[in-house]
N, CA, C and O atoms as a printed pandas DataFrame, in Angstrom:
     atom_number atom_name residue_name chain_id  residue_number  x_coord  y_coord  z_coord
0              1         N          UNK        A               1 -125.504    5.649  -34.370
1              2        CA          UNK        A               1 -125.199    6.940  -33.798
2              3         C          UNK        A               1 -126.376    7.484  -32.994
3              4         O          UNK        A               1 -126.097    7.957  -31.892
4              5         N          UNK        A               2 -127.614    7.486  -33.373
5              6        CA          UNK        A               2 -128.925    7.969  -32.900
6              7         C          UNK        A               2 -128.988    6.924  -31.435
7              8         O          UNK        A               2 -129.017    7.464  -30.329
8              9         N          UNK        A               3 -129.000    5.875  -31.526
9             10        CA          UNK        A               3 -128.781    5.081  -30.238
10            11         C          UNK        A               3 -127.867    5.503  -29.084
11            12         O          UNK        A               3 -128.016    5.294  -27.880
12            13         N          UNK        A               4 -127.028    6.052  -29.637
13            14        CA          UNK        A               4 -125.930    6.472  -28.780
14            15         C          UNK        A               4 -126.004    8.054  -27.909
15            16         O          UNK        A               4 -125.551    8.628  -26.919
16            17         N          UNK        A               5 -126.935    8.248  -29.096
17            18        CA          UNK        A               5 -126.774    9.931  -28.482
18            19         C          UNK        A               5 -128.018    9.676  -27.796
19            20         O          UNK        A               5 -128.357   10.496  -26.943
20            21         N          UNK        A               6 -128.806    8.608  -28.040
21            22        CA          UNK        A               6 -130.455    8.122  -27.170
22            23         C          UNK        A               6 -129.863    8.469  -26.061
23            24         O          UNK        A               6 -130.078    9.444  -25.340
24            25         N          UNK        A               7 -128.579    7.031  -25.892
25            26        CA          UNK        A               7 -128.180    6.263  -24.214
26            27         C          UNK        A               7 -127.441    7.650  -23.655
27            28         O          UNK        A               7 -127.882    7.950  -22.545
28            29         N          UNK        A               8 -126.466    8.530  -24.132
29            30        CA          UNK        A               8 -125.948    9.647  -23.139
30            31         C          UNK        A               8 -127.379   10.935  -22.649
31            32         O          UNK        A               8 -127.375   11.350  -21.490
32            33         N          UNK        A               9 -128.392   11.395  -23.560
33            34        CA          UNK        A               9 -129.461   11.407  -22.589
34            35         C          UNK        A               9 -130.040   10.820  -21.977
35            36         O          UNK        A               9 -130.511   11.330  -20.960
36            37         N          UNK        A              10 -130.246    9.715  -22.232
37            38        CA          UNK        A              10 -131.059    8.884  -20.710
38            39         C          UNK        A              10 -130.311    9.006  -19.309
39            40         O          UNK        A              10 -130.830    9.335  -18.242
40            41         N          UNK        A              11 -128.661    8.589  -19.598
41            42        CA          UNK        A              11 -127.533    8.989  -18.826
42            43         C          UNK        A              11 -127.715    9.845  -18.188
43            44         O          UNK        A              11 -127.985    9.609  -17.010
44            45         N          UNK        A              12 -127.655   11.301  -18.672
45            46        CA          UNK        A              12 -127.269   12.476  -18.102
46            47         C          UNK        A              12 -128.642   12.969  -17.484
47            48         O          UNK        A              12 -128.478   13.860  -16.651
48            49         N          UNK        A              13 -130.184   12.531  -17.736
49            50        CA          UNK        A              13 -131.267   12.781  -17.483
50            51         C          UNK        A              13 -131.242   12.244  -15.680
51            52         O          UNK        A              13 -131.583   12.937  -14.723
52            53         N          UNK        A              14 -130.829   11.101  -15.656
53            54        CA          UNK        A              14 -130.281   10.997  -14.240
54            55         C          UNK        A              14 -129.547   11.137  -13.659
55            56         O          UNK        A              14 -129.353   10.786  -12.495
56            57         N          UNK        A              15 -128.802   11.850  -14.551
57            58        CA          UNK        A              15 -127.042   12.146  -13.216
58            59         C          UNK        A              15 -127.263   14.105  -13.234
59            60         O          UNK        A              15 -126.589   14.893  -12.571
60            61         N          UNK        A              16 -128.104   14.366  -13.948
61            62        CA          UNK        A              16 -127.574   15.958  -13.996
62            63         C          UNK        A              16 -128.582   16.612  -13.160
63            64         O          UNK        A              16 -129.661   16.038  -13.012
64            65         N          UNK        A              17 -128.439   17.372  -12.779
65            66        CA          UNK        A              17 -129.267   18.440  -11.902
66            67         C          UNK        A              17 -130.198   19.087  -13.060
67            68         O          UNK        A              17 -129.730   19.738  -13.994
68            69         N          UNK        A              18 -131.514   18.835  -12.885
69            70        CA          UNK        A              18 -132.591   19.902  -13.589
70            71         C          UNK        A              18 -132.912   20.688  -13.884
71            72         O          UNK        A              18 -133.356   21.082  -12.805
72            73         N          UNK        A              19 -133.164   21.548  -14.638
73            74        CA          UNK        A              19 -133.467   22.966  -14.736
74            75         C          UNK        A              19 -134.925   23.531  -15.367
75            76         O          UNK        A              19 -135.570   22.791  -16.110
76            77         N          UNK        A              20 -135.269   24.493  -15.128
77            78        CA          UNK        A              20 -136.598   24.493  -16.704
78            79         C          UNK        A              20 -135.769   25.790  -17.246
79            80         O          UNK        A              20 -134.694   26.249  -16.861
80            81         N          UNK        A              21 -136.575   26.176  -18.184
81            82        CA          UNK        A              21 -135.920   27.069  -19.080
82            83         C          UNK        A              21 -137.275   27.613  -19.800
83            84         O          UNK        A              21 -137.832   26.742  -20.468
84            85         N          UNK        A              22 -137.761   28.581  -19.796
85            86        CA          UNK        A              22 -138.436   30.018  -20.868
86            87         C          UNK        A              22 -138.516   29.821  -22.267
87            88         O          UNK        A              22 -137.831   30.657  -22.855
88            89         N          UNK        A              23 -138.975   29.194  -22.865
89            90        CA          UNK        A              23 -138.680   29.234  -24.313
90            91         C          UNK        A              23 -139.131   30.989  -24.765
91            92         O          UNK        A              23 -140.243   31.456  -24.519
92            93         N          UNK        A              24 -138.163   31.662  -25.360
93            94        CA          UNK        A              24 -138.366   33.355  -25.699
94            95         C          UNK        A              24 -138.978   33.428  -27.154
95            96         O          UNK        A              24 -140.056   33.990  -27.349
96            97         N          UNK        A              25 -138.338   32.909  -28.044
97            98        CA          UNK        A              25 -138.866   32.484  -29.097
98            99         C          UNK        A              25 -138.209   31.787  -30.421
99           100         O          UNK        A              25 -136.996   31.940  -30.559
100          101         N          UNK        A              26 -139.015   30.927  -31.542
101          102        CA          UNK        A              26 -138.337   30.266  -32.316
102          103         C          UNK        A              26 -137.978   30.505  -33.215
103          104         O          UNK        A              26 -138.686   31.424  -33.627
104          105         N          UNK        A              27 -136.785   30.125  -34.357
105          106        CA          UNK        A              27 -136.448   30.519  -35.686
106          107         C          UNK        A              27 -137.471   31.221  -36.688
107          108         O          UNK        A              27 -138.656   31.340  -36.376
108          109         N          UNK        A              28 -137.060   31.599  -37.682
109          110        CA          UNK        A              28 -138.045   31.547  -38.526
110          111         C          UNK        A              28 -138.558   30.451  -39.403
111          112         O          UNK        A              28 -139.664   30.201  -39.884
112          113         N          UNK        A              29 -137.185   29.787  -39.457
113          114        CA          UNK        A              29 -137.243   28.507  -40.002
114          115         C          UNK        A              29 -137.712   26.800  -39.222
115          116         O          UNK        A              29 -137.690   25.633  -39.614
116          117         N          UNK        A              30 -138.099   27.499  -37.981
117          118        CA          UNK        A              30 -138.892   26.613  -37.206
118          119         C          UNK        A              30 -137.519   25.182  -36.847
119          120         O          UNK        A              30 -137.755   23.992  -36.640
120          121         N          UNK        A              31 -136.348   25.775  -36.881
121          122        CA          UNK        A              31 -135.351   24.760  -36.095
122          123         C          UNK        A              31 -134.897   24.862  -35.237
123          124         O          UNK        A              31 -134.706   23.807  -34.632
124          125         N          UNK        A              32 -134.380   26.228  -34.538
125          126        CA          UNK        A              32 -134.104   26.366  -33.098
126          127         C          UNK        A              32 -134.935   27.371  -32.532
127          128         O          UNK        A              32 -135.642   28.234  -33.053
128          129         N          UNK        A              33 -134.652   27.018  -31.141
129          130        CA          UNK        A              33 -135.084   28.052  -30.283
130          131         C          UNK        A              33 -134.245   28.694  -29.587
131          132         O          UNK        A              33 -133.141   28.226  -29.310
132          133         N          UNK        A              34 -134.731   30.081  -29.133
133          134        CA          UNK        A              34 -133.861   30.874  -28.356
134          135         C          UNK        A              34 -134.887   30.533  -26.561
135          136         O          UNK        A              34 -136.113   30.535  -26.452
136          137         N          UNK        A              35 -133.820   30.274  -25.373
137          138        CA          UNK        A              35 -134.641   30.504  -24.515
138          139         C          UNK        A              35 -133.506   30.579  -23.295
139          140         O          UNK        A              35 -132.297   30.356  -23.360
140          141         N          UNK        A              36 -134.297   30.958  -22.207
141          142        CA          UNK        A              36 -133.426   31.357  -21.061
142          143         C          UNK        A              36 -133.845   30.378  -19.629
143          144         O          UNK        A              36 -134.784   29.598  -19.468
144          145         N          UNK        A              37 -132.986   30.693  -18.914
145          146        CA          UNK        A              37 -132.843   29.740  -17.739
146          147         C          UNK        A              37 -132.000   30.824  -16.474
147          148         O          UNK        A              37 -131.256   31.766  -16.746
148          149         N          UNK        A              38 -132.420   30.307  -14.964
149          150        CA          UNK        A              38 -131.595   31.021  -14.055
150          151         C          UNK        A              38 -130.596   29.933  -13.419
151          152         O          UNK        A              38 -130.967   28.821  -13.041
152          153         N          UNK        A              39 -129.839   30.208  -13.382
153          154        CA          UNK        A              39 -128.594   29.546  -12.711
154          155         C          UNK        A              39 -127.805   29.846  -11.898
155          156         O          UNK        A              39 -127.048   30.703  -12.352
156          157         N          UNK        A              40 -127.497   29.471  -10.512
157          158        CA          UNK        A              40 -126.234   30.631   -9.480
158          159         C          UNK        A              40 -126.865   31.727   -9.865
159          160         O          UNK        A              40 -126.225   32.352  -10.711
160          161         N          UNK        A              41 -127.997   32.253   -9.529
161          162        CA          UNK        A              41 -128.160   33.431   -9.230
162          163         C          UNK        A              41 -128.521   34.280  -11.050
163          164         O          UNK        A              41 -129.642   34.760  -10.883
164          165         N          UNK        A              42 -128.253   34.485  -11.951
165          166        CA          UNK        A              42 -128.124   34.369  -12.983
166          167         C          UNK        A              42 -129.323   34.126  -14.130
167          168         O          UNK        A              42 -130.167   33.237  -14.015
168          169         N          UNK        A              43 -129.263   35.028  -15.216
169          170        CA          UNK        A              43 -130.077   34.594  -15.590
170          171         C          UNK        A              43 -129.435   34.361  -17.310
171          172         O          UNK        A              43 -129.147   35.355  -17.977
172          173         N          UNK        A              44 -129.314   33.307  -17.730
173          174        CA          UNK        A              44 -129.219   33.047  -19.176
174          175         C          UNK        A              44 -129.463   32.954  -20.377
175          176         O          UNK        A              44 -130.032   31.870  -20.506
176          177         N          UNK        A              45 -129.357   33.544  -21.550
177          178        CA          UNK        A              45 -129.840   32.698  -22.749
178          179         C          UNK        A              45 -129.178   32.365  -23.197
179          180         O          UNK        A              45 -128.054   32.863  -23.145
180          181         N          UNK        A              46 -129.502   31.199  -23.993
181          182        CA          UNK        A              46 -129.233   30.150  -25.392
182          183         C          UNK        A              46 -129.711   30.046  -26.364
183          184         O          UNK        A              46 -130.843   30.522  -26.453
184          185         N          UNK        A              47 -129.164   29.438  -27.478
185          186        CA          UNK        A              47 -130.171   29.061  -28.237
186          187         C          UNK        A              47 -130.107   27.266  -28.515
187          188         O          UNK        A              47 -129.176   26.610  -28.049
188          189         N          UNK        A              48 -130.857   26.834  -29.061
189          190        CA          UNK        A              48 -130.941   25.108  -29.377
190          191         C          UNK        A              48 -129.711   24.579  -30.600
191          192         O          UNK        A              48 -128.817   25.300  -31.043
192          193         N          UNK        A              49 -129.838   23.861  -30.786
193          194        CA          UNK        A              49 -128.932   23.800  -31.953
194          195         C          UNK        A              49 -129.814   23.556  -32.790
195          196         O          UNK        A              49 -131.006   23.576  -32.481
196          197         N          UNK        A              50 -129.359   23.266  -34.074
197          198        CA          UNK        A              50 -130.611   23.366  -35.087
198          199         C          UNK        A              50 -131.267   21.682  -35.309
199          200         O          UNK        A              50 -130.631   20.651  -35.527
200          201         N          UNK        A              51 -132.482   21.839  -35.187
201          202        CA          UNK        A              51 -133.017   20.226  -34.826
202          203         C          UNK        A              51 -133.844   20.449  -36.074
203          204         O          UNK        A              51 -134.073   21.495  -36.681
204          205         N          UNK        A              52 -134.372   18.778  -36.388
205          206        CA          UNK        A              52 -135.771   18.500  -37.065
206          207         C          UNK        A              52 -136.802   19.816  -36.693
207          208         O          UNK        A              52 -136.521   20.312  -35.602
208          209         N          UNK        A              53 -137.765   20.368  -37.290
209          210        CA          UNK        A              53 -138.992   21.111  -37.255
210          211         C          UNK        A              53 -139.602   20.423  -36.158
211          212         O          UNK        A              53 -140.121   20.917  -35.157
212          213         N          UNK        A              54 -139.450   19.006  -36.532
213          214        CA          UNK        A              54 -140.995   18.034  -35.321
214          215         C          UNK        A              54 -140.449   17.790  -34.399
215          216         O          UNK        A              54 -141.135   17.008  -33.739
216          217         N          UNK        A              55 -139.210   18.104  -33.751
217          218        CA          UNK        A              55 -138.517   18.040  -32.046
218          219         C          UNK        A              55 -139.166   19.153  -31.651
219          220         O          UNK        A              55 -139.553   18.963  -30.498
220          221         N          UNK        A              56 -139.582   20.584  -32.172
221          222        CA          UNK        A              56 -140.041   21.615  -31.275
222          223         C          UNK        A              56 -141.659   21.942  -31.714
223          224         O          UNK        A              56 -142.203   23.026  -31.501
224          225         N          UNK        A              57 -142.322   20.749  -32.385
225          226        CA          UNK        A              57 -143.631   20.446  -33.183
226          227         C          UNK        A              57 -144.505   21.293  -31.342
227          228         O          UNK        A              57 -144.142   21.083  -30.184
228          229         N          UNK        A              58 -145.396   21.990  -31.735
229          230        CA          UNK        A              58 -146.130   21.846  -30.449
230          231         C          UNK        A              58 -145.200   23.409  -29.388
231          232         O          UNK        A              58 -145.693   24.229  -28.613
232          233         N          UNK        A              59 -144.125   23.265  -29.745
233          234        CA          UNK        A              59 -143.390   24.545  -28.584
234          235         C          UNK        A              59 -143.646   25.683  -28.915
235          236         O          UNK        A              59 -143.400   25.946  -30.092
236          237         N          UNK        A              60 -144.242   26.826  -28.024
237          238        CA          UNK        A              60 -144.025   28.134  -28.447
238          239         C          UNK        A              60 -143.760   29.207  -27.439
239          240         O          UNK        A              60 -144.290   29.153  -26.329
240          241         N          UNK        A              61 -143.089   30.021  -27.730
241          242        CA          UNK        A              61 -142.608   31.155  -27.038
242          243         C          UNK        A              61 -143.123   31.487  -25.580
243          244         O          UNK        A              61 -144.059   32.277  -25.699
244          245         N          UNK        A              62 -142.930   31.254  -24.520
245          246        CA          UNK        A              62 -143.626   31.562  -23.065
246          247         C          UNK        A              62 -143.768   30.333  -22.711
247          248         O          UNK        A              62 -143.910   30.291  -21.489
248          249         N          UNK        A              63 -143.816   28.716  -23.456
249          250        CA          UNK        A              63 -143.446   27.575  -22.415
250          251         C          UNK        A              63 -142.364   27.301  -21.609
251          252         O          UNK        A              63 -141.324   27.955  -21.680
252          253         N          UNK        A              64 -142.548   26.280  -20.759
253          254        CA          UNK        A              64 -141.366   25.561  -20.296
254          255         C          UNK        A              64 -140.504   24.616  -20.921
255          256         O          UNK        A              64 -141.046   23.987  -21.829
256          257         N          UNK        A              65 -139.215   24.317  -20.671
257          258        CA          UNK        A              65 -139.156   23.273  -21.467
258          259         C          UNK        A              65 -137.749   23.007  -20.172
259          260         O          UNK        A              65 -137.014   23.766  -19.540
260          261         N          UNK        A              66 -137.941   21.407  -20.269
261          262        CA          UNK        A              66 -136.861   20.595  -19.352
262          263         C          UNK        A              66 -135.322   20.802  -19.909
263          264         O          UNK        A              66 -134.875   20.283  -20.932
264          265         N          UNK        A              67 -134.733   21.525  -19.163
265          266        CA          UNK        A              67 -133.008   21.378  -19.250
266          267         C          UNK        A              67 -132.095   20.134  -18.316
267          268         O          UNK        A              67 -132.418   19.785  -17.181
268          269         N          UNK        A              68 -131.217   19.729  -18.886
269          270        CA          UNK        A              68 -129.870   19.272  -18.142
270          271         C          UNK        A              68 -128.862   19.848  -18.177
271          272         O          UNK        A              68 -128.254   20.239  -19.173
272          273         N          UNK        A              69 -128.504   19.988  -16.713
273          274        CA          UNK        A              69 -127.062   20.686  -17.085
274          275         C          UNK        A              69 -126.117   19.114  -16.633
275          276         O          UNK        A              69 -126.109   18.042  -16.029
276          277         N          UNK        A              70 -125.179   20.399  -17.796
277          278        CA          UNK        A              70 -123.821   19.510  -18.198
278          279         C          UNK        A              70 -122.722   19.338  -16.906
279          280         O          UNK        A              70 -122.106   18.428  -16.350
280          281         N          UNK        A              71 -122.897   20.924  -16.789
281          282        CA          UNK        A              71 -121.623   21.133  -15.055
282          283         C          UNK        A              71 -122.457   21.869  -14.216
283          284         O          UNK        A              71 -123.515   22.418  -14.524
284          285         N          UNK        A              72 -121.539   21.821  -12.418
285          286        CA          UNK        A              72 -122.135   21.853  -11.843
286          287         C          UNK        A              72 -122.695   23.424  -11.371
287          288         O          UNK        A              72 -123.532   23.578  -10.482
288          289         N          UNK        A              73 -121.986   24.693  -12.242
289          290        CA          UNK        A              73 -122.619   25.795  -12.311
290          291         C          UNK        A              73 -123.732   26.008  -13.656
291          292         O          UNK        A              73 -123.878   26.963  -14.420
292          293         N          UNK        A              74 -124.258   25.007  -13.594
293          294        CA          UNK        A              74 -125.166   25.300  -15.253
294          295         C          UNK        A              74 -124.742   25.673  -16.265
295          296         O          UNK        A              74 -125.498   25.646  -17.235
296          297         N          UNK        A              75 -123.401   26.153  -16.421
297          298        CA          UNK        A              75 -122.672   26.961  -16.993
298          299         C          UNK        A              75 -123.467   26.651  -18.968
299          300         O          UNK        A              75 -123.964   27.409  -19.800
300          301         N          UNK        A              76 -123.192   25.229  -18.927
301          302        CA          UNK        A              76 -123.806   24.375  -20.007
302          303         C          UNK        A              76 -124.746   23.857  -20.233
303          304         O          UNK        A              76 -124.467   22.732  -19.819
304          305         N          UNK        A              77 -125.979   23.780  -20.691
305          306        CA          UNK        A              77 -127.423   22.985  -20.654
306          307         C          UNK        A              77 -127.255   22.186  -22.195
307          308         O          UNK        A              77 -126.782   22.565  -23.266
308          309         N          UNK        A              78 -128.013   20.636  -21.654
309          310        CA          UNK        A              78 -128.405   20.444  -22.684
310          311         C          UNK        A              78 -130.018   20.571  -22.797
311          312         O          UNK        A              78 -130.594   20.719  -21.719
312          313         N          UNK        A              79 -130.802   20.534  -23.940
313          314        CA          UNK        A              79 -132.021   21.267  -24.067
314          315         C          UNK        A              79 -132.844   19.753  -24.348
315          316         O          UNK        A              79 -132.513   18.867  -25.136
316          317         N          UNK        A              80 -133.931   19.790  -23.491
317          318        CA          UNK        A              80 -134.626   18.534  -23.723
318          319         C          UNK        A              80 -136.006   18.724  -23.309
319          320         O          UNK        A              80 -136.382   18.817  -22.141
320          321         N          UNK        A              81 -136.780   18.778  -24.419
321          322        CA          UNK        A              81 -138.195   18.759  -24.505
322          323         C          UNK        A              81 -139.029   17.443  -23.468
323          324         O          UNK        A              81 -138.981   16.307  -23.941
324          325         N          UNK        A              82 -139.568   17.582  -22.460
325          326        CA          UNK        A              82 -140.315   17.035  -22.031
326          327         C          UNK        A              82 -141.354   16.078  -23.128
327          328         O          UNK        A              82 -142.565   16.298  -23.165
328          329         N          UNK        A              83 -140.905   15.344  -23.721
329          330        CA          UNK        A              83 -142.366   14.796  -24.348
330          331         C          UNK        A              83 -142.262   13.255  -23.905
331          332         O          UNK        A              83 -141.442   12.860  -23.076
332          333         N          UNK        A              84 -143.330   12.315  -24.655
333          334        CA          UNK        A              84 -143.257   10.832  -24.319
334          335         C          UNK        A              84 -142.052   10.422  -25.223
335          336         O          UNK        A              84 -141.195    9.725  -24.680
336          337         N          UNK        A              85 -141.907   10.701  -26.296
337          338        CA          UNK        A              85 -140.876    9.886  -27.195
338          339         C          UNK        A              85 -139.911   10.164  -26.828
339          340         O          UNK        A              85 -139.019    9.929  -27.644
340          341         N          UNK        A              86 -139.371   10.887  -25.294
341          342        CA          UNK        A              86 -137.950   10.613  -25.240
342          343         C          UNK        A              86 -137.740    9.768  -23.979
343          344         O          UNK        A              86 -136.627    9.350  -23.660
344          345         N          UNK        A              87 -139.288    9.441  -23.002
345          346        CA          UNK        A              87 -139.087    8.405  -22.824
346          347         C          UNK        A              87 -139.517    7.476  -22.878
347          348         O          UNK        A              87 -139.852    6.994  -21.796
348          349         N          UNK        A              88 -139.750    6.734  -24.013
349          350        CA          UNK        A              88 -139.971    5.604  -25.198
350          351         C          UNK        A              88 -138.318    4.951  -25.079
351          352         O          UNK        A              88 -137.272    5.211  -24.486
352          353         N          UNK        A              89 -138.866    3.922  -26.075
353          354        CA          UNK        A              89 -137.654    3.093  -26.262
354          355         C          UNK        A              89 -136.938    3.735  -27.381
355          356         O          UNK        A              89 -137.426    4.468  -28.241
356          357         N          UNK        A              90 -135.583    3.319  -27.237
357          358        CA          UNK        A              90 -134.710    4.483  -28.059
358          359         C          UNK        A              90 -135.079    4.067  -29.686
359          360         O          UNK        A              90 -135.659    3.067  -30.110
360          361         N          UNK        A              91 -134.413    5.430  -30.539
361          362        CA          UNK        A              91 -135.068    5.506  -31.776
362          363         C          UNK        A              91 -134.280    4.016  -32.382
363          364         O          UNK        A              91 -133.388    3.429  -31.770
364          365         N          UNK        A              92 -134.934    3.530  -33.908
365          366        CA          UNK        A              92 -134.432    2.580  -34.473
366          367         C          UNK        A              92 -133.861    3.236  -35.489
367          368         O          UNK        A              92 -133.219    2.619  -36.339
């Protein structure tokens, strides 16, 4: 399953239009983040879904962080931390 959800980001990392995004700030419980993005004019927030602690190890409130969007009004982002291990070879 982890392989799979590797290969549709690598996928969508090249087919989707880029975005950055504001990180505003994180849980208390250090699993998601809340952050915003502009789109068509627009300005958005989200929040992450709830991840491992060590996917947002290092992030805090006032960085950037790399988005993909899903469609072609941004309408949808998926949220993807710029680091090396995502582009590494996929997890085992």
């Amino acid at each position: 399953m982890l392989r799979r959800t590797w290969g549709l980001v690598q996928r969508l990392r090249r087919a989707s239009p880029r975005l950055t995004g504001r990180v505003i700030r994180r849980s208390h419980d250090g699993r998601t983040l809340d952050y915003e993005y502009a789109a068509s004019g627009r300005t958005r927030r989200r929040r992450t879904l709830p991840m491992p602690m060590s996917a947002w190890q290092g992030v805090s409130p006032g960085d950037d962080i790399a988005l993909l969007a899903t469609d072609a009004e941004a309408n949808e982002v998926l949220t993807v931390v710029e680091r090396d291990h995502f582009a590494a070879s996929p997890p085992r």
